[in-house]
VMD Tcl script that builds the backbone (N, CA, C; Angstrom):
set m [mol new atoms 522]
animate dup $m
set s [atomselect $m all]
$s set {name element resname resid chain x y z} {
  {N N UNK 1 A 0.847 -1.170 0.000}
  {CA C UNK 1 A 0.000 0.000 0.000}
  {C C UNK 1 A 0.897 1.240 0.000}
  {N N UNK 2 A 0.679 2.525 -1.170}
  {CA C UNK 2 A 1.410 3.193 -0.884}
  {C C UNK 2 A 1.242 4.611 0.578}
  {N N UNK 3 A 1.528 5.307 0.741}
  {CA C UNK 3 A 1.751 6.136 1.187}
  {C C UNK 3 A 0.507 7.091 1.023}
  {N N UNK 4 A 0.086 7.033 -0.360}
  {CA C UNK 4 A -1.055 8.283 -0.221}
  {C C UNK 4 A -2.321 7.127 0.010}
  {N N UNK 5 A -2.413 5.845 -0.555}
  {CA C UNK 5 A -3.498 5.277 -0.161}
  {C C UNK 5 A -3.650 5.414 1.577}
  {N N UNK 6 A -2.478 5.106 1.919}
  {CA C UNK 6 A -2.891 5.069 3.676}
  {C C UNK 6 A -3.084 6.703 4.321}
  {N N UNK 7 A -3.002 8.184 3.573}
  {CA C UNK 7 A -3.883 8.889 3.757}
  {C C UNK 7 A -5.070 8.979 3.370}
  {N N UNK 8 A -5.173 8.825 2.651}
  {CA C UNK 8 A -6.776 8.826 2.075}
  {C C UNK 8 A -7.484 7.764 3.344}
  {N N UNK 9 A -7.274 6.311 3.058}
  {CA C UNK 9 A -7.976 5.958 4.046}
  {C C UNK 9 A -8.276 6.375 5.618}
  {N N UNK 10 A -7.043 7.026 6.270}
  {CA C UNK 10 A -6.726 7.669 7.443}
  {C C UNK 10 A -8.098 8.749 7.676}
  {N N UNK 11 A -8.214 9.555 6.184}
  {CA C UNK 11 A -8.867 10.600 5.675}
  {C C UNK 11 A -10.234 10.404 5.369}
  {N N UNK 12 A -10.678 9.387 4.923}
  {CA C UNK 12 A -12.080 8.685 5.275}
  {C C UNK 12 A -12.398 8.259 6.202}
  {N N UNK 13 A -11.432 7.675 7.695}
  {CA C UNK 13 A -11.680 7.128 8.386}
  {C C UNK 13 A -12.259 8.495 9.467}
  {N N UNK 14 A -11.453 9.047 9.610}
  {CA C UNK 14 A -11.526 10.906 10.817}
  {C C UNK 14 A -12.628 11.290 9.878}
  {N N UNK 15 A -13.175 11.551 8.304}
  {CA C UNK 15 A -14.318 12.239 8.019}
  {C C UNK 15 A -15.752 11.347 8.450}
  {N N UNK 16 A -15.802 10.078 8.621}
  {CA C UNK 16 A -16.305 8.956 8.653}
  {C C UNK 16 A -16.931 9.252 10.339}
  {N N UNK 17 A -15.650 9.705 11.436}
  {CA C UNK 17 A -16.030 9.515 13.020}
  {C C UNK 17 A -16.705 11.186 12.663}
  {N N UNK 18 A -16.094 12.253 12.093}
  {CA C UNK 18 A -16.706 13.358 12.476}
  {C C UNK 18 A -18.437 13.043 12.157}
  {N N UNK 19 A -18.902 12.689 11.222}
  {CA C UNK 19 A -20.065 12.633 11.310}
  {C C UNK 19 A -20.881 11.759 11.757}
  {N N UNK 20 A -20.304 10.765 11.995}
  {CA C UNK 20 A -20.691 10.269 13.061}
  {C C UNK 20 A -21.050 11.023 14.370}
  {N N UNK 21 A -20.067 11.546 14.854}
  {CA C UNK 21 A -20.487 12.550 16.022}
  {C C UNK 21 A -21.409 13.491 15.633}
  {N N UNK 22 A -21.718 13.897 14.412}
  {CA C UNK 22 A -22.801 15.085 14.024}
  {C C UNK 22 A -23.951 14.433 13.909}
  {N N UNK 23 A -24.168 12.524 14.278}
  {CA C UNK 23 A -25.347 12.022 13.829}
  {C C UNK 23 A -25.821 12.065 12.913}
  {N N UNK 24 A -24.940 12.402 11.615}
  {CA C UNK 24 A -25.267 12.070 10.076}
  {C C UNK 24 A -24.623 10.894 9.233}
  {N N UNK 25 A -25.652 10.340 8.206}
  {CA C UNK 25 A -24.857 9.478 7.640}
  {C C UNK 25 A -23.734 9.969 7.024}
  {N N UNK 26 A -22.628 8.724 6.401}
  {CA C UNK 26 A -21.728 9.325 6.033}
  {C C UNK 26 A -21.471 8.752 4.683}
  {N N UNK 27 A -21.473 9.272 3.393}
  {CA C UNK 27 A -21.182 8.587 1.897}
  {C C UNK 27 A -19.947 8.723 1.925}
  {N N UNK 28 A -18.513 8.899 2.457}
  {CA C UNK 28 A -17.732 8.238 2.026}
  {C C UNK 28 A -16.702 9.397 1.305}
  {N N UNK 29 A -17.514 10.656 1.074}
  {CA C UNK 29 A -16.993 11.299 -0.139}
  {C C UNK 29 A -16.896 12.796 0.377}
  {N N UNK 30 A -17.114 12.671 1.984}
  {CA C UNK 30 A -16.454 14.456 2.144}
  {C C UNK 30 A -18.199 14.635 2.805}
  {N N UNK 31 A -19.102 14.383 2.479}
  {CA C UNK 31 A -20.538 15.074 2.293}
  {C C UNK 31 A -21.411 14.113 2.650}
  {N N UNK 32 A -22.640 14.552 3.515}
  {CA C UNK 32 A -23.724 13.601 4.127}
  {C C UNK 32 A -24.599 12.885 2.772}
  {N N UNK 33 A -24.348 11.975 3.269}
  {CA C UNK 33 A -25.526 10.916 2.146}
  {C C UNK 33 A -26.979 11.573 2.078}
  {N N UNK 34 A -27.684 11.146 1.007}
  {CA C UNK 34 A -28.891 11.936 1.133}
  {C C UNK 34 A -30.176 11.509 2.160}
  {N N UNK 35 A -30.963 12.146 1.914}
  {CA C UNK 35 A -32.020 11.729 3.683}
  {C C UNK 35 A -32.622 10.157 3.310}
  {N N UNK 36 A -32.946 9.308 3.952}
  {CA C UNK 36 A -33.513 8.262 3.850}
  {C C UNK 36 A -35.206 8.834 3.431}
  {N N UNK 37 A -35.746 7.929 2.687}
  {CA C UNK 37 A -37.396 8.174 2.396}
  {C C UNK 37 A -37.891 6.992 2.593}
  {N N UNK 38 A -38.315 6.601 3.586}
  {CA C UNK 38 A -39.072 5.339 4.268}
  {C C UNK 38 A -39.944 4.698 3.096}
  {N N UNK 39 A -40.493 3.791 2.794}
  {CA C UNK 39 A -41.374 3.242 1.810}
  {C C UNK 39 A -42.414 2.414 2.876}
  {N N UNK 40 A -44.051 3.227 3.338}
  {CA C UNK 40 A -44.434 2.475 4.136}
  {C C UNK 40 A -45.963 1.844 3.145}
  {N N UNK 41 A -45.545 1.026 3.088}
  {CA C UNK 41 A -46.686 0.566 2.322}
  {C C UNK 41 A -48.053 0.328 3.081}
  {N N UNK 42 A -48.370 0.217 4.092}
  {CA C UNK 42 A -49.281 -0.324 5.187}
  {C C UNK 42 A -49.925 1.421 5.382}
  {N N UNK 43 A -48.898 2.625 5.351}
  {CA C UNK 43 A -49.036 3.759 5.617}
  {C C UNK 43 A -48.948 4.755 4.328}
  {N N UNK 44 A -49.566 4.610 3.435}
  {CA C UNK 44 A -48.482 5.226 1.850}
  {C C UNK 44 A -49.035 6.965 2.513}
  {N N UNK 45 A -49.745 7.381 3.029}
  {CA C UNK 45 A -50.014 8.961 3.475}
  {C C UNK 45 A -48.163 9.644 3.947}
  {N N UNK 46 A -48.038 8.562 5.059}
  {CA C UNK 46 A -46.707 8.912 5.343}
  {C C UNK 46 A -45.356 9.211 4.497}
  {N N UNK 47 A -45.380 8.426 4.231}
  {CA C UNK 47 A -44.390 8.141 2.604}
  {C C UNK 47 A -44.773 9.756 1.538}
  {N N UNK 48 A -45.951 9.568 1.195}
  {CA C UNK 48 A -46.214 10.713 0.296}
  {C C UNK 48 A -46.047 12.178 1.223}
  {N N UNK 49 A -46.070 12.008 2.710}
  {CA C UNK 49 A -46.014 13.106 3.271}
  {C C UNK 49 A -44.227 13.748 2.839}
  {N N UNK 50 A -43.837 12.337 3.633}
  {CA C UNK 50 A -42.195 12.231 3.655}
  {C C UNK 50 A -41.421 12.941 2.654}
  {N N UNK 51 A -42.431 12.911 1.175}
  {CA C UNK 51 A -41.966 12.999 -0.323}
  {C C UNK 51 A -42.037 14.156 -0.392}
  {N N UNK 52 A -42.881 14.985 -0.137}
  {CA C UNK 52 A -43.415 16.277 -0.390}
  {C C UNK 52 A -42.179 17.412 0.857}
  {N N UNK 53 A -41.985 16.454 1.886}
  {CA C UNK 53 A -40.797 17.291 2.812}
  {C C UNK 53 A -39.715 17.531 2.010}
  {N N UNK 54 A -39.601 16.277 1.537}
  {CA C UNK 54 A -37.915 16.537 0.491}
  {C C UNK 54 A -37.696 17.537 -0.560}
  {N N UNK 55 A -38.735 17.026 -1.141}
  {CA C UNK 55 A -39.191 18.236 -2.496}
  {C C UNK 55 A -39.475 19.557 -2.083}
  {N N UNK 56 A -40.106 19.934 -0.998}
  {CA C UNK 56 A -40.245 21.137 -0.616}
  {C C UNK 56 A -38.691 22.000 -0.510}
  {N N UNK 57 A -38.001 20.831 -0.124}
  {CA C UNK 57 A -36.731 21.639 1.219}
  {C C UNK 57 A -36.102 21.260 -0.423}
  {N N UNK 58 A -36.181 20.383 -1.369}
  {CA C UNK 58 A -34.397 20.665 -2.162}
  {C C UNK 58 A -34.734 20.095 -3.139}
  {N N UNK 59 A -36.260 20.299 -4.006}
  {CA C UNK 59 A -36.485 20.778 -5.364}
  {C C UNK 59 A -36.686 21.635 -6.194}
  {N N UNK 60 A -36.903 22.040 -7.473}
  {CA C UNK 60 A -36.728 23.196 -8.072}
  {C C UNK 60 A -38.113 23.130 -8.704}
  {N N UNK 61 A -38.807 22.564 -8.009}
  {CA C UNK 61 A -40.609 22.493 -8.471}
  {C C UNK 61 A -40.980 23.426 -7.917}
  {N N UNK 62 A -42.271 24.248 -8.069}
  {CA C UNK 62 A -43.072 25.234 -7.731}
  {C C UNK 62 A -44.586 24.904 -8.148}
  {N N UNK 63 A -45.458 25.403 -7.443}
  {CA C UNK 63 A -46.668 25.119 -7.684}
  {C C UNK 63 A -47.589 25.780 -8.180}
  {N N UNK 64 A -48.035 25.597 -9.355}
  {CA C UNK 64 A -48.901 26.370 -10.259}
  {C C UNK 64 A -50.442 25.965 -10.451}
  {N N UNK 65 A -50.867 24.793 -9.444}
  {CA C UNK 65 A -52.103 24.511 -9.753}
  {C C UNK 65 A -51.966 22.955 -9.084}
  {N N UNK 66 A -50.602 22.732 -10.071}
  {CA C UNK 66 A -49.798 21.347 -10.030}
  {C C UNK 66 A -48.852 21.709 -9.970}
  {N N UNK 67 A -47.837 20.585 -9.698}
  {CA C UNK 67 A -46.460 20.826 -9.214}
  {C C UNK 67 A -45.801 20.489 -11.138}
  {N N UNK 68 A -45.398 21.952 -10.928}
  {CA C UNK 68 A -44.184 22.237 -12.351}
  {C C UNK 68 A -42.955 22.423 -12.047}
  {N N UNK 69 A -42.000 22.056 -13.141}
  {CA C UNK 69 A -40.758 22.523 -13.349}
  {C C UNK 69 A -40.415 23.270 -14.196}
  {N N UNK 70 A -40.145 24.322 -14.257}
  {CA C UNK 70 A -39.021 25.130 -14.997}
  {C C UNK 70 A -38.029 24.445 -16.015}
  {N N UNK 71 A -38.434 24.720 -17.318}
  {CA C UNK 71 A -37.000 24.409 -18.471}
  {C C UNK 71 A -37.001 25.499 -19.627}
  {N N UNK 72 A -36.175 25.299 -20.219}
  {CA C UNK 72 A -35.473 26.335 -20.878}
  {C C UNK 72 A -35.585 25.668 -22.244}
  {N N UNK 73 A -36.320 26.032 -23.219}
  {CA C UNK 73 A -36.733 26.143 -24.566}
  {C C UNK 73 A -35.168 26.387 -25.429}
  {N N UNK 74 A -34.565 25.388 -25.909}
  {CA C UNK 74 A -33.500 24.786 -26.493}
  {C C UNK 74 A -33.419 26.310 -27.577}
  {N N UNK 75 A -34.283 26.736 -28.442}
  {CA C UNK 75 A -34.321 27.197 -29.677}
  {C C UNK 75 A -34.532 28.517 -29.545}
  {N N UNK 76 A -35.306 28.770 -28.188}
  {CA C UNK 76 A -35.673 30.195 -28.347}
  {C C UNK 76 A -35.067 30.860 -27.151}
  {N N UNK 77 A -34.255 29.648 -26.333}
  {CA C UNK 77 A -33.823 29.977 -24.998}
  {C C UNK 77 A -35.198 30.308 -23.664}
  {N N UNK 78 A -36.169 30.392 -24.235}
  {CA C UNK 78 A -37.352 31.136 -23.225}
  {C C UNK 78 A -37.428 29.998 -22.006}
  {N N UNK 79 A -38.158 30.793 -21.084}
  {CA C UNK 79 A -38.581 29.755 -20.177}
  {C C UNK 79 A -39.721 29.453 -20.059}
  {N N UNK 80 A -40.040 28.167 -19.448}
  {CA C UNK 80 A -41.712 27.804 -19.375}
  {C C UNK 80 A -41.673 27.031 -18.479}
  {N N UNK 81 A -42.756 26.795 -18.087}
  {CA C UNK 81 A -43.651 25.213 -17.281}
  {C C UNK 81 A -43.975 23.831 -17.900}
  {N N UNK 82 A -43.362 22.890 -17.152}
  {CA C UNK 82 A -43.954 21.488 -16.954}
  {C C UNK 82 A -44.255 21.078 -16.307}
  {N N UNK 83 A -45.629 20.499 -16.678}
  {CA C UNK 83 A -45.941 20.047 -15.254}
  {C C UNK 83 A -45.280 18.101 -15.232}
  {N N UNK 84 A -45.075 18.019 -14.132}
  {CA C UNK 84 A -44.664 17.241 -13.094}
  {C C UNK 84 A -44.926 15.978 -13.334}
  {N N UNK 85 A -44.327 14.369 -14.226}
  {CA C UNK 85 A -45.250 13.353 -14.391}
  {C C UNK 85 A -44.794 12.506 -13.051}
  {N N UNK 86 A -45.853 11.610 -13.226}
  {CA C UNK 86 A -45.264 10.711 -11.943}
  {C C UNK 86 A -44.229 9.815 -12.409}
  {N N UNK 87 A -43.797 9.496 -13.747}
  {CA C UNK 87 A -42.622 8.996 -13.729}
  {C C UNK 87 A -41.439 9.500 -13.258}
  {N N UNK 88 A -41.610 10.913 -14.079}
  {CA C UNK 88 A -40.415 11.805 -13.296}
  {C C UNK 88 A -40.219 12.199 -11.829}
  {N N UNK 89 A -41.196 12.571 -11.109}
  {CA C UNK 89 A -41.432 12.191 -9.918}
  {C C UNK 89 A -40.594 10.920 -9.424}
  {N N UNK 90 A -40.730 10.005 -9.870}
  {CA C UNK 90 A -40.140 8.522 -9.466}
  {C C UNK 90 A -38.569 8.647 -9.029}
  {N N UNK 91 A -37.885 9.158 -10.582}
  {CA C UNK 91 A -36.811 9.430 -10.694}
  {C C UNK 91 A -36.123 10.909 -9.063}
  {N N UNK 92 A -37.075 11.948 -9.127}
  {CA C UNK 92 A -36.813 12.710 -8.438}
  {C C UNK 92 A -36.585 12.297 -7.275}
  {N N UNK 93 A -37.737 11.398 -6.575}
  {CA C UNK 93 A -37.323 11.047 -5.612}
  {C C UNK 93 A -35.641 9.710 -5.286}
  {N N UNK 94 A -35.371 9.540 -6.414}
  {CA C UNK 94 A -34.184 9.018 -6.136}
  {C C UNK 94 A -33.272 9.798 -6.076}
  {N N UNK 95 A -33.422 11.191 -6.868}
  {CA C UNK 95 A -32.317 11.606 -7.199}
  {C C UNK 95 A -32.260 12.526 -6.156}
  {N N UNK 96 A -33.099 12.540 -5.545}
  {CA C UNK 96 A -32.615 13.680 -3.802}
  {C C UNK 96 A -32.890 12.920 -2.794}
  {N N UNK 97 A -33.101 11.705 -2.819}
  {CA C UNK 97 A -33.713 10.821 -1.690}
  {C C UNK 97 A -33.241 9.467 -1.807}
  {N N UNK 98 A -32.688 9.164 -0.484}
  {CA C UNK 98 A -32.755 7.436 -0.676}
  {C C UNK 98 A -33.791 6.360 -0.073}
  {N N UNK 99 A -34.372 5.897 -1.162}
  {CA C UNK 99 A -35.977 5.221 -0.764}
  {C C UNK 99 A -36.025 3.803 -0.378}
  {N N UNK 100 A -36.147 3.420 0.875}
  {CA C UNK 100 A -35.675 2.697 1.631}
  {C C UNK 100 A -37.029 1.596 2.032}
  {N N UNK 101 A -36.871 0.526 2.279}
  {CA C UNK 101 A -37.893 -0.545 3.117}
  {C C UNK 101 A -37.691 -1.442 3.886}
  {N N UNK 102 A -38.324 -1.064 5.074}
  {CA C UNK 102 A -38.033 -2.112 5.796}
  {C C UNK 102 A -38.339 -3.881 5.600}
  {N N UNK 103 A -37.095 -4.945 6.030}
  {CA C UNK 103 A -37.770 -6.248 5.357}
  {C C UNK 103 A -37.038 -6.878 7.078}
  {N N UNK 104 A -38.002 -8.071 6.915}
  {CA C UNK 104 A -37.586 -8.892 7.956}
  {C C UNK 104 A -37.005 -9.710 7.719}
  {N N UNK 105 A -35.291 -10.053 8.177}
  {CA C UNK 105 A -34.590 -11.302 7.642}
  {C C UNK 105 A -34.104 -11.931 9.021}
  {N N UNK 106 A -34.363 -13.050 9.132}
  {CA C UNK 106 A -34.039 -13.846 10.139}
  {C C UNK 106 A -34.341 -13.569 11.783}
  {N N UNK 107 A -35.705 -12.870 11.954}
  {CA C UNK 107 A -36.515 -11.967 12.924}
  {C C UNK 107 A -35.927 -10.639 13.079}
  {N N UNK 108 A -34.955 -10.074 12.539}
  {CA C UNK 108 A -34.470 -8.838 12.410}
  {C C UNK 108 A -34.737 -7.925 10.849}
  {N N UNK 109 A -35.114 -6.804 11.756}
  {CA C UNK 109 A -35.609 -5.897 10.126}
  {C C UNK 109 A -34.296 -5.268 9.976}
  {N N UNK 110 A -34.270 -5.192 8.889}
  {CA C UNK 110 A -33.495 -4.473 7.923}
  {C C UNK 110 A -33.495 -3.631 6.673}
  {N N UNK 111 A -32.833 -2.393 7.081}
  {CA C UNK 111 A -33.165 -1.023 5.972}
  {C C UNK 111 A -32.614 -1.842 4.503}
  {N N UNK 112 A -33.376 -1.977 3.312}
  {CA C UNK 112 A -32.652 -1.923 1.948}
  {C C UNK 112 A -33.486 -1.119 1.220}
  {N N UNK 113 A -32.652 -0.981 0.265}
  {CA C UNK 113 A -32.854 0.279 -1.041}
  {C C UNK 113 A -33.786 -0.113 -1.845}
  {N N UNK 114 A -35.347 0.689 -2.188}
  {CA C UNK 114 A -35.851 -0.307 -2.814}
  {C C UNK 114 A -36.311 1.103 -3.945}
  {N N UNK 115 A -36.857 0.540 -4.692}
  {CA C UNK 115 A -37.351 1.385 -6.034}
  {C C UNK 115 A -38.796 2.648 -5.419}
  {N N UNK 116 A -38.555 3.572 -5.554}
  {CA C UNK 116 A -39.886 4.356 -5.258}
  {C C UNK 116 A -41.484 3.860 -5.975}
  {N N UNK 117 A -42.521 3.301 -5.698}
  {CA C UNK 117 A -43.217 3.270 -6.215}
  {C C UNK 117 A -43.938 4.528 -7.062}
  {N N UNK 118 A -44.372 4.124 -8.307}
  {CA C UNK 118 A -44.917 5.001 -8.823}
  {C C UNK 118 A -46.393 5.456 -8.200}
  {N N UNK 119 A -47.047 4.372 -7.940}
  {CA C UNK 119 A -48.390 4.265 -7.528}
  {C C UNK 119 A -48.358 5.657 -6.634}
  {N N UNK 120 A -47.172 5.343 -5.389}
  {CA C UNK 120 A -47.460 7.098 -4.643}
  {C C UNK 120 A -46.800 8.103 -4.764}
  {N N UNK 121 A -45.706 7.748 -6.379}
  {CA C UNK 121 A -45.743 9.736 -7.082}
  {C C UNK 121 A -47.287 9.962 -7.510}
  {N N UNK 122 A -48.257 9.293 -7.873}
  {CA C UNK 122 A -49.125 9.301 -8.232}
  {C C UNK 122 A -49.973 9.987 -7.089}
  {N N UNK 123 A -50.132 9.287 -6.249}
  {CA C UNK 123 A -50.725 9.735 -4.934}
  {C C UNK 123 A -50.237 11.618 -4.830}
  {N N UNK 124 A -49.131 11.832 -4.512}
  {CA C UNK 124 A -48.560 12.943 -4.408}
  {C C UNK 124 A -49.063 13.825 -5.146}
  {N N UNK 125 A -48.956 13.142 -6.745}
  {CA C UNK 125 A -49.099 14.458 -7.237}
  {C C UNK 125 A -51.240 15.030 -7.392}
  {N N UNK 126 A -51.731 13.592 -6.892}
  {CA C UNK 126 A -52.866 14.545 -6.613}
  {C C UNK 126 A -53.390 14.989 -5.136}
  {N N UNK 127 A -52.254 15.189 -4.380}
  {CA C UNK 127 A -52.747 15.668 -3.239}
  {C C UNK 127 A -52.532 16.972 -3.357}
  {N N UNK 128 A -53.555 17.851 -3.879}
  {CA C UNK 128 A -53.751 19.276 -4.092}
  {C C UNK 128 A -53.733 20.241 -2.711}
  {N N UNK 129 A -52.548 21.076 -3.058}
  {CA C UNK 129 A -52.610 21.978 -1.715}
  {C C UNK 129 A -52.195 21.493 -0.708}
  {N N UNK 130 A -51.130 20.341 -0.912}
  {CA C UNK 130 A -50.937 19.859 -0.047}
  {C C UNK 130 A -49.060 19.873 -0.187}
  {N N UNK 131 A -48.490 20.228 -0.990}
  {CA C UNK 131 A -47.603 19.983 -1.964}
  {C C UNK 131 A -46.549 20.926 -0.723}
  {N N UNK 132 A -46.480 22.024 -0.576}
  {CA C UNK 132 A -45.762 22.815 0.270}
  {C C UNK 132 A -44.597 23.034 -0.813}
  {N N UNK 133 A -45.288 23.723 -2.014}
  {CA C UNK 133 A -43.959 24.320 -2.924}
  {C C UNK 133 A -44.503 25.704 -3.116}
  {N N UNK 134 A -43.429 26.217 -3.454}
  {CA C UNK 134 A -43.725 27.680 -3.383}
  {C C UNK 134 A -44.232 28.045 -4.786}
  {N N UNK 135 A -45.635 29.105 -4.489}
  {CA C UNK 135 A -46.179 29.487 -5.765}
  {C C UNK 135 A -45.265 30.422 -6.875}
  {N N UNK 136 A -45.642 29.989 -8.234}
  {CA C UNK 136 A -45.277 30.772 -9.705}
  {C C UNK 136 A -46.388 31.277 -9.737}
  {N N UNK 137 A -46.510 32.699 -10.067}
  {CA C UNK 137 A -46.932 32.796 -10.289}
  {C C UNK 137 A -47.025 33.908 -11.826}
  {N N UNK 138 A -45.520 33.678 -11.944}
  {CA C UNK 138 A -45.840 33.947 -13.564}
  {C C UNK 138 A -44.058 34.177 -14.060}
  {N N UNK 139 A -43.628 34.162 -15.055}
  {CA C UNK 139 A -42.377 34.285 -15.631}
  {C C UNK 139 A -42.492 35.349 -16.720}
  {N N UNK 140 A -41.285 36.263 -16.682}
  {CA C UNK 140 A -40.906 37.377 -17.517}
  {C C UNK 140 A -39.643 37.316 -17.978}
  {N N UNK 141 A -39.620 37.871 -18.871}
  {CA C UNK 141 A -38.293 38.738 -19.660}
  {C C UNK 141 A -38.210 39.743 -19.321}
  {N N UNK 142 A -39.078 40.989 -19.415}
  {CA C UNK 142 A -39.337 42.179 -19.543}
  {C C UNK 142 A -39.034 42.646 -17.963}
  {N N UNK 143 A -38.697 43.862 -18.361}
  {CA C UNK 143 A -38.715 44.961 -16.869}
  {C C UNK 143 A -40.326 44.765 -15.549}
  {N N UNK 144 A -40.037 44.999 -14.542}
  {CA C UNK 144 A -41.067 44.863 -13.596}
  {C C UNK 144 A -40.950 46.061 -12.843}
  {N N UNK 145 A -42.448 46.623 -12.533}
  {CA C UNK 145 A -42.510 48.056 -12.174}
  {C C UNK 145 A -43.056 47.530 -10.852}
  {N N UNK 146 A -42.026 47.915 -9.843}
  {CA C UNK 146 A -42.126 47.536 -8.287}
  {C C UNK 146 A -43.300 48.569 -7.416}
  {N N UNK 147 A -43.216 47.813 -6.434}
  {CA C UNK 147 A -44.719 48.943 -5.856}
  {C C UNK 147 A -44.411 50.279 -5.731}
  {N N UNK 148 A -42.761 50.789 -5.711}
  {CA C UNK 148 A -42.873 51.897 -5.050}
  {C C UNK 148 A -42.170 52.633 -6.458}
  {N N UNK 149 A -42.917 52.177 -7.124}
  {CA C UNK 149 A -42.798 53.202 -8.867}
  {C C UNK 149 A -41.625 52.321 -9.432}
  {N N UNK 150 A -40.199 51.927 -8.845}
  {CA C UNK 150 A -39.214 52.318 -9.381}
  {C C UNK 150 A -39.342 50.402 -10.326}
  {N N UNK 151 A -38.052 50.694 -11.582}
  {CA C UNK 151 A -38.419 49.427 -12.389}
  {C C UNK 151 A -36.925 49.022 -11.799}
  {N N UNK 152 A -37.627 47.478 -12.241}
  {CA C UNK 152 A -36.693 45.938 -11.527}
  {C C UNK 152 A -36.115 45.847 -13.086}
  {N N UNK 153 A -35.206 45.710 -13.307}
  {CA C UNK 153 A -34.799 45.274 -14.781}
  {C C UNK 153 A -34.233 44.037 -14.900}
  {N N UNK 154 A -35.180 42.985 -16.079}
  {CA C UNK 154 A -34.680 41.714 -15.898}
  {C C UNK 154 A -32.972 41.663 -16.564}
  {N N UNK 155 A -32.943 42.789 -17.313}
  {CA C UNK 155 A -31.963 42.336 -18.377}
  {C C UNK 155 A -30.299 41.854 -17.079}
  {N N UNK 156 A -30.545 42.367 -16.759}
  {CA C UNK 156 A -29.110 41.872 -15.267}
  {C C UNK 156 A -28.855 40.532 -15.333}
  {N N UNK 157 A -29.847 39.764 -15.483}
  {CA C UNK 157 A -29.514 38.532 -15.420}
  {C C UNK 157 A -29.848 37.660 -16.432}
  {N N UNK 158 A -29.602 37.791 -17.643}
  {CA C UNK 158 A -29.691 36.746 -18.787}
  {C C UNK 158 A -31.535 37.133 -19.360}
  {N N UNK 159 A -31.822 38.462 -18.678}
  {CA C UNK 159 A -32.998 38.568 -19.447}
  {C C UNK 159 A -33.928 37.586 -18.556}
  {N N UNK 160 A -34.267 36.848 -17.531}
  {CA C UNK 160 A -35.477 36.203 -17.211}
  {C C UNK 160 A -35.232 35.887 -15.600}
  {N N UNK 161 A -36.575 36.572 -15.301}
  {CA C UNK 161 A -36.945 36.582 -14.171}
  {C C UNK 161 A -37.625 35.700 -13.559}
  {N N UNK 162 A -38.321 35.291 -12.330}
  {CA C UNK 162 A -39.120 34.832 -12.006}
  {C C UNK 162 A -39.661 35.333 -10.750}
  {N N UNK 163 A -41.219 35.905 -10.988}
  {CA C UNK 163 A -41.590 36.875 -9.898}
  {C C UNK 163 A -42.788 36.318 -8.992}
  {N N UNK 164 A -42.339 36.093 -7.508}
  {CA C UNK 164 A -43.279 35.556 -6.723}
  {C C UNK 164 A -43.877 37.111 -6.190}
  {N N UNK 165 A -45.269 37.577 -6.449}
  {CA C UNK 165 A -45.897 38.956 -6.575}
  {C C UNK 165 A -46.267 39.060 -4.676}
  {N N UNK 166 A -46.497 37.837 -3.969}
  {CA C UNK 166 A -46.646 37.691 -2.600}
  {C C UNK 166 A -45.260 38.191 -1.501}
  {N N UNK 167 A -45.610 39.653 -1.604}
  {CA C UNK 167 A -44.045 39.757 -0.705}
  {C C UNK 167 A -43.323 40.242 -1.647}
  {N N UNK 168 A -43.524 40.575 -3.122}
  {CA C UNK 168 A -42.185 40.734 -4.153}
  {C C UNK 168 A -40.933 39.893 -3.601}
  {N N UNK 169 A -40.667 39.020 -4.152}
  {CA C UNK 169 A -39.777 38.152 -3.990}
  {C C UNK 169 A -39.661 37.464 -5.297}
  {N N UNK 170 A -38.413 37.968 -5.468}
  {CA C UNK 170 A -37.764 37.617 -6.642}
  {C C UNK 170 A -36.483 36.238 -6.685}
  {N N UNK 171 A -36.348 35.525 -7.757}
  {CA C UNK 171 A -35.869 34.178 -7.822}
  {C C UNK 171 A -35.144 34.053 -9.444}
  {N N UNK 172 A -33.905 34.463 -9.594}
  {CA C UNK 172 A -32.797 34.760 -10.674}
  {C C UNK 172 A -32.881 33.233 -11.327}
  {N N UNK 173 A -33.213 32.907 -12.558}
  {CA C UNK 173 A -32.694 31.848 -13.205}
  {C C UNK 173 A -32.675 31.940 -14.285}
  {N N UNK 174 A -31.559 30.689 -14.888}
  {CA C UNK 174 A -30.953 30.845 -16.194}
  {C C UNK 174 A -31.948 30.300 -17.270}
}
mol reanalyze $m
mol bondsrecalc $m
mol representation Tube
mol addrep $m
């Protein structure tokens, strides 16, 4: 073994106890693994609750009626809305979540990794108003004339805004 392998491991091992002591998992790679997402089948409310925490706290969905995403029109550069399928959903929740089930092996349960069901992106996405994403309520290019007369100019940032009118609260994307 050379010399830098036995830092590195040294170096996984001390990043490995620190978070440990912080009571977070640890991937191995500098940075906390992502949150576990329980799969309760007996309970799917929970699960879909669980889903909607994650997505709230560290997706780029917003809620327009239904839960949309934001993309960027290849040809014209513009931006628009999609709304939300439950396949993609599926995927989302893997890709910020690790979706987990409990199984019983040899009278002991045990956490493994199991596939998100679609059945409760499905669920999710018709639990209306229940979603806890923050409202769109509309996308611009153009200048915005703020309450107190003076204009917001999108052009600062690539030309497109996105204006939550509740609070003026504004949200820069490409």
């Amino acid at each position: 073994m050379t010399e830098d392998n036995e830092h590195r491991i040294a170096d996984l091992i001390n990043d490995a106890v620190d978070f440990a002591a912080l009571g977070q998992p640890f991937a191995g790679d500098g940075a906390p693994s992502k949150p576990k997402l329980l799969i309760e089948k007996n309970d799917p409310h929970r699960t879909v609750a669980a889903l909607r925490d994650i997505l709230s706290e560290w997706s780029d969905l917003f809620d327009r009626g239904a839960p949309v995403r934001l993309v960027t029109d290849r040809q014209s550069g513009s931006i628009t809305t999609r709304p939300v399928s439950a396949d993609s959903l599926v995927i989302m929740a893997h890709q910020l979540a690790r979706p987990v089930e409990l199984k019983i092996v040899k009278d002991k349960e045990h956490e493994c990794n199991a596939r998100f069901p679609r059945a409760l992106a499905v669920a999710y996405l018709d639990w209306h108003g229940e979603w806890a994403l923050p409202p769109l309520n509309g996308i611009t290019s153009t200048p915005l004339l703020r309450p107190d007369g003076s204009i917001f100019s999108a052009a600062v940032n690539a030309g497109v805004i996105l204006h939550r009118f509740a609070g003026v609260k504004v949200r820069h994307c490409r």
